[in-house]
N, C-alpha and C positions, 0 to 999 in steps of 0.2 A: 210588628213592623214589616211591611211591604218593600222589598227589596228589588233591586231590578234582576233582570236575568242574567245580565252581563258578570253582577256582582255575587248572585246564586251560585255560580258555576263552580265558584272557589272555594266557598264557605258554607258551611252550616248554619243556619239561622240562631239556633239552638243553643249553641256554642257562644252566643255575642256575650261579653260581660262586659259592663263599662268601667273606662279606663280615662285617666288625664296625662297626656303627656305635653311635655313646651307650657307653652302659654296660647296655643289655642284656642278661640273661639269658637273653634267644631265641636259637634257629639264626636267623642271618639270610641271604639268598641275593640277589646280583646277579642278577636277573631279566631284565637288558637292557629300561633304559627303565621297570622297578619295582624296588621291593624286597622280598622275601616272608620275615614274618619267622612262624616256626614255633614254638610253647611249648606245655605243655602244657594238656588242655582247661581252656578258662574265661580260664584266663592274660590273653589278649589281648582279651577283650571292651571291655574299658573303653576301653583302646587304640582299638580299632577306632570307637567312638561319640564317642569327639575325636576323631579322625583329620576325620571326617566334619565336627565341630562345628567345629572349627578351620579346618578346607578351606570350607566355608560364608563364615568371619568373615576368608576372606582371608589368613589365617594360617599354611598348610599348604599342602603338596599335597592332590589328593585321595585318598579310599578310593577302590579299586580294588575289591575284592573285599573280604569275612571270610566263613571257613568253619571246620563244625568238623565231625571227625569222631568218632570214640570215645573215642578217648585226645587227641585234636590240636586246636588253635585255628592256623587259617592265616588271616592278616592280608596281602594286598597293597596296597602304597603307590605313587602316583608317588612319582619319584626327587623329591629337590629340588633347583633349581637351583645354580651356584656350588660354593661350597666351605663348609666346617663354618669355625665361626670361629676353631680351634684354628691354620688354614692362616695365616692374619693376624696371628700372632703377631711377625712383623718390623716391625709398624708397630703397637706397644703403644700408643701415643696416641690414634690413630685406632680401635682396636680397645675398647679401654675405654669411648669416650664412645659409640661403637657401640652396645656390648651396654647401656648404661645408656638410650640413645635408644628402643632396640628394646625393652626391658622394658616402658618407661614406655608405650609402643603399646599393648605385650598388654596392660598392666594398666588403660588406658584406654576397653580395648574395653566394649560393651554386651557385656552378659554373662546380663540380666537372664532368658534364655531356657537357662540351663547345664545338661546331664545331671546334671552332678554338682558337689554342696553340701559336701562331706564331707572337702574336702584338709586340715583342719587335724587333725582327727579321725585320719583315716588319718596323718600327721605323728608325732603323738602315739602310735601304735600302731605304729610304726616303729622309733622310739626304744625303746619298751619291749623291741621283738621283740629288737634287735639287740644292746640293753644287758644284756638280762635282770633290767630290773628296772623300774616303772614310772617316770615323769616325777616328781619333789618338785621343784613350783616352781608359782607362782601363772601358771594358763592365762588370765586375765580379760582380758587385756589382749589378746590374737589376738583379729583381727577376722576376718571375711571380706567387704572390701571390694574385692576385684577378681577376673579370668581368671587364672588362674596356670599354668605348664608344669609347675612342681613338680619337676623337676629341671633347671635354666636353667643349664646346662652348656654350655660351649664347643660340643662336638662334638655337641649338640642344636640349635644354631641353625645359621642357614645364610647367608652371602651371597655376592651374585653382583655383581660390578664396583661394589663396594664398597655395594651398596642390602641391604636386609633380604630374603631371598627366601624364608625358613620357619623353621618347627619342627618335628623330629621327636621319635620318642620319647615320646608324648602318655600313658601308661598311669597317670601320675599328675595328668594337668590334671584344670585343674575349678575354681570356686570356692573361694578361703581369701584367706589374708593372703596380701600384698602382698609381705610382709618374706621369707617363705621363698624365693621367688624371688631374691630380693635378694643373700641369705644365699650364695646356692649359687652365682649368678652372681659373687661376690665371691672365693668359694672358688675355681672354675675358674680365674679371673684368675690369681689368685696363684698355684697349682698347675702352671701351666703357663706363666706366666712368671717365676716361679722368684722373684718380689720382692711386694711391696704397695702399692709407691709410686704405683700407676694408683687407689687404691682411691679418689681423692676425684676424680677426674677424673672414673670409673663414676657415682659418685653425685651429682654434680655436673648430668651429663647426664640423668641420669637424673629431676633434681630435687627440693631438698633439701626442699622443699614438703611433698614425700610420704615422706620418710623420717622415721622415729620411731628413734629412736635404740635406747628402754627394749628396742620389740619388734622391732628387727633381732638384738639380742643374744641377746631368747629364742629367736626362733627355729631361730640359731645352734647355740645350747646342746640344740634339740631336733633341729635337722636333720643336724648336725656330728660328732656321739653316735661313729659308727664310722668316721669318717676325723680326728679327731682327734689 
């Protein structure tokens, strides 16, 4: 594998072993001490500029490197600490009001400074891509009042001796609603604990203040579209 120079600097070649982390559709590589994940050009831009916004707001590791060469986007991350939350699944209790603790953070944070405005938008363009047809349902009601991961997936967050330690997987954050985040941390739960019974515990902690009932549903209904 032909590496850029940019990406050289940091790592060993020798050293890559392959690894999966999220859901993905990069090569990703154990770097020893990062992770380099490889898509094709462009791929990873947005990625790379939350990577960085996110590692700023405390939220991530940081950017290591992004390079790209002709065909290629190479993205290195620190590793993050702990384990993914998917590991915590033997303590569903604690893991639910977790993720709904740790949401309420991200969604809390000052945001007012975001690369990118457009996660509801892109949402919506998601659904069409993968439905093959567009959205019929009233959007008026998507707000964009918070930071969002945009895929708030178990194996996207991270903790370490039970404290919040990060986020990965950043190619969809950015400004949107609240509720897709919600939507998907909801989905995870259930999907990999195999029940729903945590699902008021999650939003419980997460607190019921900020949940909107109307626009968890749509967002559901637009985020949900292919795992259905």
């Amino acid at each position: 594998m032909i590496l850029p120079e940019g990406i050289l600097r940091y790592i060993d070649p020798a050293r890559l072993s392959a690894d999966r982390l999220g859901r993905s559709e990069a090569q990703v590589y154990d770097a020893g001490g990062c992770f380099l994940k490889i898509a094709p050009r462009g791929v990873l831009r947005r990625a790379a500029v939350m990577q960085a916004y996110f590692a700023k707001k405390g939220l991530s590791t940081s950017l290591v490197a992004y390079e790209q060469d002709d065909a290629r986007d190479y993205l290195l991350t620190g590793t993050a600490p702990g384990q993914n939350a998917c590991l915590w699944r033997a303590d569903p209790a604690w893991l639910s009001a977790a993720l709904g603790e740790t949401a309420r953070r991200l969604h809390e944070t000052d945001a007012s400074d975001c690369p990118f405005g457009d996660c509801n938008e892109r949402a919506v363009e998601a659904f069409a891509r993968e439905s093959g047809a567009p959205f019929e349902g009233d959007l008026s009601p998507l707000k964009k009042d918070a930071l969002i991961q945009g895929d708030c997936c178990l194996p996207n967050i991270f903790f370490e001796n039970r404290r919040f330690a990060g986020f990965i997987d950043l190619g969809e954050a950015g400004l949107g609603d609240r509720h897709f985040d919600l939507c998907w941390a909801l989905w995870s739960l259930n999907y990999n604990l195999g029940t729903d019974r945590y699902n008021d515990r999650l939003l419980d902690a997460y607190g019921r203040d900020a949940v909107d009932g109307e626009r968890l549903a749509l967002c559901a209904r637009i985020s949900l579209c292919s795992r259905s």
